[in-house]
C-alpha positions in Angstrom: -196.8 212.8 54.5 -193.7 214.8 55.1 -190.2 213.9 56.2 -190.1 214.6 60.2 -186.7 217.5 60.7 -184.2 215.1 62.0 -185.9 212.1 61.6 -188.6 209.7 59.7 -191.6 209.3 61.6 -194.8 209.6 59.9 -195.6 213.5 59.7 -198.1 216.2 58.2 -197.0 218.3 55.5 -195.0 221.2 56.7 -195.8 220.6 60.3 -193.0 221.2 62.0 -192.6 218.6 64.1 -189.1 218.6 65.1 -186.4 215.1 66.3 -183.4 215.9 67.8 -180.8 213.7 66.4 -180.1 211.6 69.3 -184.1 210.2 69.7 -184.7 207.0 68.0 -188.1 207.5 66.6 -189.6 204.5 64.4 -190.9 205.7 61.2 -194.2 203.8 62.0 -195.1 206.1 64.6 -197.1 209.7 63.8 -195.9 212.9 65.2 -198.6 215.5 65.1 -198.1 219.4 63.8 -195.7 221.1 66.7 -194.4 218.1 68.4 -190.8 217.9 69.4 -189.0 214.9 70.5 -185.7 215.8 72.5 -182.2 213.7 72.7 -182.3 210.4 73.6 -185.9 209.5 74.1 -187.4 206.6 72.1 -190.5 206.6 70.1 -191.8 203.2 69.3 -193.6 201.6 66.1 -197.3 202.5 65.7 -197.5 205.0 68.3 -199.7 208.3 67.1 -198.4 211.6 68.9 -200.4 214.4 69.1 -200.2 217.9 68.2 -198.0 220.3 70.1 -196.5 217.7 72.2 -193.3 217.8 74.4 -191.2 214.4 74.4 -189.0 214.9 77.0 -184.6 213.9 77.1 -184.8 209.9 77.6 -188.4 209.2 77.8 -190.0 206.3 76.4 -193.2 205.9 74.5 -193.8 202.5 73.3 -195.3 200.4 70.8 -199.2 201.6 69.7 -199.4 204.2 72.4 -202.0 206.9 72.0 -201.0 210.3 72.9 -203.2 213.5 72.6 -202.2 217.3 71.5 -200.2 219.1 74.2 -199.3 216.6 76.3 -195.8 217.0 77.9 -193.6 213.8 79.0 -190.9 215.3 81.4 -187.3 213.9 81.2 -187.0 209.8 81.8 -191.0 209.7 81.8 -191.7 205.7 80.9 -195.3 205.2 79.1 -195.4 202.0 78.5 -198.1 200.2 76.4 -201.0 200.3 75.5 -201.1 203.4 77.2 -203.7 206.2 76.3 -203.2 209.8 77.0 -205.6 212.4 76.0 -205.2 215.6 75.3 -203.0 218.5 77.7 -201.8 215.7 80.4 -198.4 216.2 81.6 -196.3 213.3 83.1 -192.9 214.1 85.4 -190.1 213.2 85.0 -189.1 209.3 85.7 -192.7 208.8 86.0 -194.0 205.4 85.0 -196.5 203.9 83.1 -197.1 199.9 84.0 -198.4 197.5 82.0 -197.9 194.0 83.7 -200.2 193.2 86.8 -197.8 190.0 87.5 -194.4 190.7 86.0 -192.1 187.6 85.5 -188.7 187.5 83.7 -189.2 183.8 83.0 -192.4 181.5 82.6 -192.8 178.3 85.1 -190.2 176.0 83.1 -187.5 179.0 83.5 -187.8 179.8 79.8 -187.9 183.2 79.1 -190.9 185.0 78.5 -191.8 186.6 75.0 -194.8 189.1 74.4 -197.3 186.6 73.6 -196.8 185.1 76.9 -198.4 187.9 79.0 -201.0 190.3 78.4 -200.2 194.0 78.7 -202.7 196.4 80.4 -202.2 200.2 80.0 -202.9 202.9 81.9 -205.3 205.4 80.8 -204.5 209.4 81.8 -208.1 211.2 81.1 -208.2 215.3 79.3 -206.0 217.3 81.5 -204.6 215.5 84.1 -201.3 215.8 85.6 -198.8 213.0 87.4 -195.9 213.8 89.3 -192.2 213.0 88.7 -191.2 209.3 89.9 -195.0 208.0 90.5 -195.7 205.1 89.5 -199.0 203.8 87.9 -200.2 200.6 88.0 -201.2 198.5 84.7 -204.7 199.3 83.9 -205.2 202.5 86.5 -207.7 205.2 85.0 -206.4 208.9 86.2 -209.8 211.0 85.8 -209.9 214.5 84.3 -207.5 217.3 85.6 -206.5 215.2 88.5 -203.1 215.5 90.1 -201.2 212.4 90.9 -198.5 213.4 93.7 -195.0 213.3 93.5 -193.9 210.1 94.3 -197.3 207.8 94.6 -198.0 204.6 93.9 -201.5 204.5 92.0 -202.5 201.4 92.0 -207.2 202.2 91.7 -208.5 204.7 89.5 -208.3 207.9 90.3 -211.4 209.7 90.0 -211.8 213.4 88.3 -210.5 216.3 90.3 -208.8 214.3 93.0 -205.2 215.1 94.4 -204.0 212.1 95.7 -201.1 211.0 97.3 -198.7 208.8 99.6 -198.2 204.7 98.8 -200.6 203.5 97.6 -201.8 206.7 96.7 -205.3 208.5 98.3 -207.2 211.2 97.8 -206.3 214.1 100.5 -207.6 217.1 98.4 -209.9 218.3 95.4 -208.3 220.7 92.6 -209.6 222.2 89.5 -208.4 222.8 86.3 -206.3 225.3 87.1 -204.1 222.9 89.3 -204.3 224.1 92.5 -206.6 222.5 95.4 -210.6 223.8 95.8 -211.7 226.0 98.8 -214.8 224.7 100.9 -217.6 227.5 99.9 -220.5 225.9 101.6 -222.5 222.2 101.7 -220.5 219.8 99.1 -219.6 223.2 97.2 -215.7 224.3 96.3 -214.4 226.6 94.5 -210.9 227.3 92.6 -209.0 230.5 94.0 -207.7 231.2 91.6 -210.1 231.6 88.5 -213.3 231.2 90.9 -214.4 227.9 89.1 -216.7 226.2 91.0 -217.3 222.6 91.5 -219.9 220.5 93.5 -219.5 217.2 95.3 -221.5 214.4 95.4 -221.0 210.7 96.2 -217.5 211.1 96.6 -216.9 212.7 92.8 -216.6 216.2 92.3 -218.0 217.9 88.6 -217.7 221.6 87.7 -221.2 224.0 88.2 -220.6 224.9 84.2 -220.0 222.5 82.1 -216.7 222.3 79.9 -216.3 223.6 76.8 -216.2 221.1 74.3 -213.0 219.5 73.2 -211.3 220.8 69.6 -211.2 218.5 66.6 -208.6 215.9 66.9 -205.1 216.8 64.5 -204.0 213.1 63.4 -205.7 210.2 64.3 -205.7 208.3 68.0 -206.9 204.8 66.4 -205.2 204.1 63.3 -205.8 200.8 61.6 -204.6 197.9 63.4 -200.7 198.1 63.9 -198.2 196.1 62.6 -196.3 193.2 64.4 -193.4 194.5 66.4 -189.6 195.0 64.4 -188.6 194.1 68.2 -190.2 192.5 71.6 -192.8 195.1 73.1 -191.9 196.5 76.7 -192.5 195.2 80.0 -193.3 198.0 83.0 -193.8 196.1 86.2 
């Protein structure tokens, strides 16, 4: 392992990866080959970042938090964990992850509560996927493959892959592709992408391309390190 430029997170040797001064990353974490890490944004212990990444002005990425290659985490974007993000998902900005389905301050005797007194549930954002600045995710919401979480909805179900949904709470009102931008009808349960001619068939309420995705690349660092270590300071809480 390398010293990270500006920094002292866990790196690859001659990667690259680059932390502006500002960013508080812990040196438990991993930054992958390529990642930058911009002013102000905080990168907790035990979180593995992948290759290629964008960690944008005053996000927050916290404690054991999986992230894949090229993901992007807009300005103010909140990912909260145990989050998982795979590969090329982009979050907006002041987007946020959740991680507590019943969110007290204090317990029943007004004492305040401590990590071990709740149990966190992250959100998981499938390959591709894409949620839009100020929605909010509820703790342990899936978001399926190359869906597209509107611009401020409140997802508080899975989200199934393909689907464009929006409003509070958040439903689907379109299909999209990979490309990003919603399906055309082309027949019986069939769509298809304008703009790269994808298609895509319907059925039972899910929608899967005609051909098959390529397969994913090898992984750059690891997703699942060894169990992490206890927390320098209390883990956050995203209602």
């Amino acid at each position: 392992m390398g010293t990270v430029e500006g920094g002292s997170a866990a790196v690859s040797e001659g990667s690259g990866a680059r932390v502006e001064a500002t960013a508080d990353v812990d040196g438990r974490a991993v930054l992958g080959a390529g990642t930058t890490v911009w002013h102000l944004a905080q990168v907790r212990e035990d979180a593995v970042i992948g290759a290629d990444c964008i960690i944008g002005r005053g996000a927050y990425v916290g404690p054991g938090v999986r992230i894949g290659d090229r993901v992007k985490l807009q300005n103010h974007a909140l990912v909260y964990e145990p989050a998982v993000l795979e590969d090329g998902v982009f979050v907006g900005p002041a987007a946020v992850l959740t991680n507590d389905l019943y969110p007290r301050s204090v317990d029943v005797d007004g004492r305040l509560k401590r990590g071990e007194d709740w149990h966190a549930r992250g959100v998981t954002l499938r390959r591709g996927c894409s949620i839009g600045g100020r929605a909010v995710l509820v703790a342990g919401v899936t978001v399926g493959r190359w869906a597209l979480v509107a611009a401020g909805a409140v997802v508080h179900r899975d989200v199934p892959d393909f689907a464009l949904v929006a409003g509070v709470p958040a439903r689907r009102i379109k299909w999209v592709g990979r490309a990003g931008e919603p399906l055309r009808a082309a027949g019986a349960d069939r769509w298809v992408c304008p703009r790269t001619g994808e298609e895509y068939r319907e059925h039972d309420g899910l929608l899967a391309p005609v051909v098959p995705e390529p397969p994913t690349e090898p992984e750059t660092v690891p997703r699942f390190p060894a169990e992490p270590q206890s927390p320098a300071e209390p883990p956050g809480s995203g209602s």
